[in-house]
C-alpha positions as CSV (number, residue, x, y, z in Angstrom):
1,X,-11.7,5.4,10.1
2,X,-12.5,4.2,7.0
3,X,-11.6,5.8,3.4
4,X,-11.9,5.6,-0.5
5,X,-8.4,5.4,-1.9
6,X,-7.3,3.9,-5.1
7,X,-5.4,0.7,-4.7
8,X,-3.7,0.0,-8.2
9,X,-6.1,2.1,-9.9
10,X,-9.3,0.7,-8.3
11,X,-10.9,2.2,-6.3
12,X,-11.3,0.5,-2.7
13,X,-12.7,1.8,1.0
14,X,-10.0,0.7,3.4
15,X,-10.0,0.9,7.4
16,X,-6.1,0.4,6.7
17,X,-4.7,3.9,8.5
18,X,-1.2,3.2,7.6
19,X,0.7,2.0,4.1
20,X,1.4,-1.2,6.2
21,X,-2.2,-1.8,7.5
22,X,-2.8,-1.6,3.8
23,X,-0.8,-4.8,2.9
24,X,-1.8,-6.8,5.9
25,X,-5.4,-6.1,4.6
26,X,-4.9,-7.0,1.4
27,X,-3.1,-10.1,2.7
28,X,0.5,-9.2,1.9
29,X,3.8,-9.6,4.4
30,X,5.1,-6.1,4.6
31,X,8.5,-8.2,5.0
32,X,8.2,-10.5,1.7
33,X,11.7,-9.1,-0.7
34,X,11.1,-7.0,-3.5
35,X,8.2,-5.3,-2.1
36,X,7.8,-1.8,-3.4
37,X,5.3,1.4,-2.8
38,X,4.4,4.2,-4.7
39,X,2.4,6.6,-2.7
40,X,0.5,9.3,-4.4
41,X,3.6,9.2,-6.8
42,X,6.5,9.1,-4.7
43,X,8.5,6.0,-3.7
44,X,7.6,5.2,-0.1
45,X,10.5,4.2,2.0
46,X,9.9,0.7,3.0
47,X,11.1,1.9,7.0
48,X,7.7,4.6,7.0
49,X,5.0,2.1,5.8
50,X,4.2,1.7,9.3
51,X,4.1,5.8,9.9
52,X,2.8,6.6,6.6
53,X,-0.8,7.6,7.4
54,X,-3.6,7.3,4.4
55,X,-6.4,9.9,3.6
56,X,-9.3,9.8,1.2
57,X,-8.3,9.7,-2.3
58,X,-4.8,8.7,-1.8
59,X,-3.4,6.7,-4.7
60,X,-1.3,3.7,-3.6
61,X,0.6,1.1,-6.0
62,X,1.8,-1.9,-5.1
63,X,4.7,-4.1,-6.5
64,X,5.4,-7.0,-6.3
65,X,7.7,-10.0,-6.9
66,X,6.0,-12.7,-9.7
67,X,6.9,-16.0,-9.9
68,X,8.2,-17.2,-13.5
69,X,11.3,-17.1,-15.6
């Protein structure tokens, strides 16, 4: 499968099927702290990345820890 979602607010095509397949794509550790998902506007449970299936036009964002002080 591949689709056109909107990572962020770009747009992207993605073979990801799942929220977690997402990050591992993008090259991000599902496990790292502080890790947070909006999916098409709702908070997504951290424990259903993994089941959380993605379909064209979906709008994912992604947050995550920065380094600074």
């Amino acid at each position: 499968m591949s689709a056109s979602i909107r990572v962020n607010g770009e747009r992207r095509t993605t073979a990801a099927e799942t929220l977690e397949a997402l990050l591992r794509e993008l090259g991000l550790d599902p496990g790292v702290k502080g890790l947070a998902i909006a999916h098409n506007g709702a908070v997504a449970p951290r424990g259903r990345w993994s089941q959380t299936a993605l379909r064209p036009d979906d709008e994912v964002e992604i947050v995550r820890p920065a380094r600074g002080g």
